[in-house]
C-alpha positions as a Markdown table, in Angstrom:
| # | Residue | x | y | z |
|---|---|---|---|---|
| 1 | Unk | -82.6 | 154.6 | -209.4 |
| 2 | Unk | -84.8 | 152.4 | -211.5 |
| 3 | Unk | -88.0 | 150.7 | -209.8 |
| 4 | Unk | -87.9 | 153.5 | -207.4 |
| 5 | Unk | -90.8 | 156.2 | -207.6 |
| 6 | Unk | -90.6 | 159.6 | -207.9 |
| 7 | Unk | -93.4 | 161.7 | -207.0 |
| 8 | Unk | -95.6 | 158.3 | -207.5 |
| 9 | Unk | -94.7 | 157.8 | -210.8 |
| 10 | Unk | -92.2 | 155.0 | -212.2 |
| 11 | Unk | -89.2 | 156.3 | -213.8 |
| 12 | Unk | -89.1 | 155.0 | -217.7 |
| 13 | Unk | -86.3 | 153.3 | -219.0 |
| 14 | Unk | -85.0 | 153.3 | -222.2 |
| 15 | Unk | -85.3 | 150.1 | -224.2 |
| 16 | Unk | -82.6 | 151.9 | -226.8 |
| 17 | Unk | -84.6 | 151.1 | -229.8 |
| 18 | Unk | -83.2 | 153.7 | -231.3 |
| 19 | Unk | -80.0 | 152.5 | -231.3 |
| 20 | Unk | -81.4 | 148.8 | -232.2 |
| 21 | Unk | -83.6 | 149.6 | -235.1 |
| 22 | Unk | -80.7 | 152.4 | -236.6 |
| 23 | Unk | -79.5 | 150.8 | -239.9 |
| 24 | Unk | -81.1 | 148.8 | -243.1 |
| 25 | Unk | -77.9 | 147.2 | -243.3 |
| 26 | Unk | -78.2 | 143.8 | -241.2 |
| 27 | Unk | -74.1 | 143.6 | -240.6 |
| 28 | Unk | -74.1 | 147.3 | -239.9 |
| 29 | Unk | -77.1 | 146.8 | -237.2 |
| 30 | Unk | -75.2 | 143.7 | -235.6 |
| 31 | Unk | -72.0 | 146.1 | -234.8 |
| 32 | Unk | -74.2 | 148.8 | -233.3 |
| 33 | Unk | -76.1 | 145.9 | -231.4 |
| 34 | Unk | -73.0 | 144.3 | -230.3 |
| 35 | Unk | -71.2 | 147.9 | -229.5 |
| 36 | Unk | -74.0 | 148.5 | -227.8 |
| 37 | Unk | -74.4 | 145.7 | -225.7 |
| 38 | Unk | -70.7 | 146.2 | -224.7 |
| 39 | Unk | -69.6 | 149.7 | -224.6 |
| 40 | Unk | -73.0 | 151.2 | -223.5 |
| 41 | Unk | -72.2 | 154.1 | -221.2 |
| 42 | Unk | -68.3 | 154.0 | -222.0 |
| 43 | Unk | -66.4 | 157.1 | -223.5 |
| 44 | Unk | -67.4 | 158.0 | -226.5 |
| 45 | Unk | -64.1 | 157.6 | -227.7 |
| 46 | Unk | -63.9 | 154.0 | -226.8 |
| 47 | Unk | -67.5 | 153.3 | -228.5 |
| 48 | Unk | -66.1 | 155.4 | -231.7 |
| 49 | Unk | -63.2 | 152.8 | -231.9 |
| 50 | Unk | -64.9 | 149.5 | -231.0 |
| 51 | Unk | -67.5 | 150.6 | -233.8 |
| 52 | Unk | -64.7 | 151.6 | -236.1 |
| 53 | Unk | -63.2 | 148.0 | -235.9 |
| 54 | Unk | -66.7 | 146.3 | -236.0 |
| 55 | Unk | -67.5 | 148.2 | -239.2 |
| 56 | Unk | -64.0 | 146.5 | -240.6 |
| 57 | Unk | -64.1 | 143.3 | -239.9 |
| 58 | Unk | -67.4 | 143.5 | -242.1 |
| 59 | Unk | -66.0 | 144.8 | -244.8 |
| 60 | Unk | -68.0 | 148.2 | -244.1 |
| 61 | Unk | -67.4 | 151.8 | -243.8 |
| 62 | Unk | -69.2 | 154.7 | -242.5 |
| 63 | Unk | -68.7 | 159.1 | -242.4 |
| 64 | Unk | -67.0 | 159.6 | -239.4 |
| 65 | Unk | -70.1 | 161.6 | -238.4 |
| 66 | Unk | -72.1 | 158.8 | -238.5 |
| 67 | Unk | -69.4 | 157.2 | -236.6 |
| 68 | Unk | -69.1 | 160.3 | -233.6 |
| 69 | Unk | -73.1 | 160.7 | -233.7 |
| 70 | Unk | -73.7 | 157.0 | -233.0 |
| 71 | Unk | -70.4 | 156.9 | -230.8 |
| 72 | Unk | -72.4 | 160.0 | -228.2 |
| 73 | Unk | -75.6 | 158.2 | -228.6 |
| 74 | Unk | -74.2 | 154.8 | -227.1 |
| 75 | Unk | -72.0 | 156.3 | -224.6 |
| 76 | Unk | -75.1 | 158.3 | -223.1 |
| 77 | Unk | -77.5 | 155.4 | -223.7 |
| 78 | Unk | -79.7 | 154.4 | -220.8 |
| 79 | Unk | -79.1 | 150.8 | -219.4 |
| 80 | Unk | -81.6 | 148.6 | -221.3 |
């Protein structure tokens, strides 16, 4: 699907910046790069754990909304 054109036009991709500019927290941002990186486009319930165990072997915690949100936003996330 990417470098193909549609109707002469180039489909964008998503670089994710979103997801890689997220947090002010510098440990917190390394777990959503890394889950990220990794998990980008597995179930959201896999992403929620993986970001759940990142966020522990920090030291950090996060709402479990913030967790779910951020979980949906990396399963769905474009390749980068």
């Amino acid at each position: 699907m990417f470098g193909r054109r549609w109707a002469g036009y180039r489909l964008p991709m998503s670089d994710n910046s979103e997801l890689r500019h997220a947090e002010d927290n510098e440990a917190v941002q390394a777990v959503l790069d890394r889950v990220l990186s990794w998990q980008e486009g597995a179930p959201a319930e896999t992403v929620h754990e993986e970001l759940r165990k990142g966020l522990s072997e920090i030291g950090e915690t996060r709402s479990e909304e913030w967790l779910q949100e951020n979980a949906e936003r990396i399963s769905k996330a474009d390749p980068a």
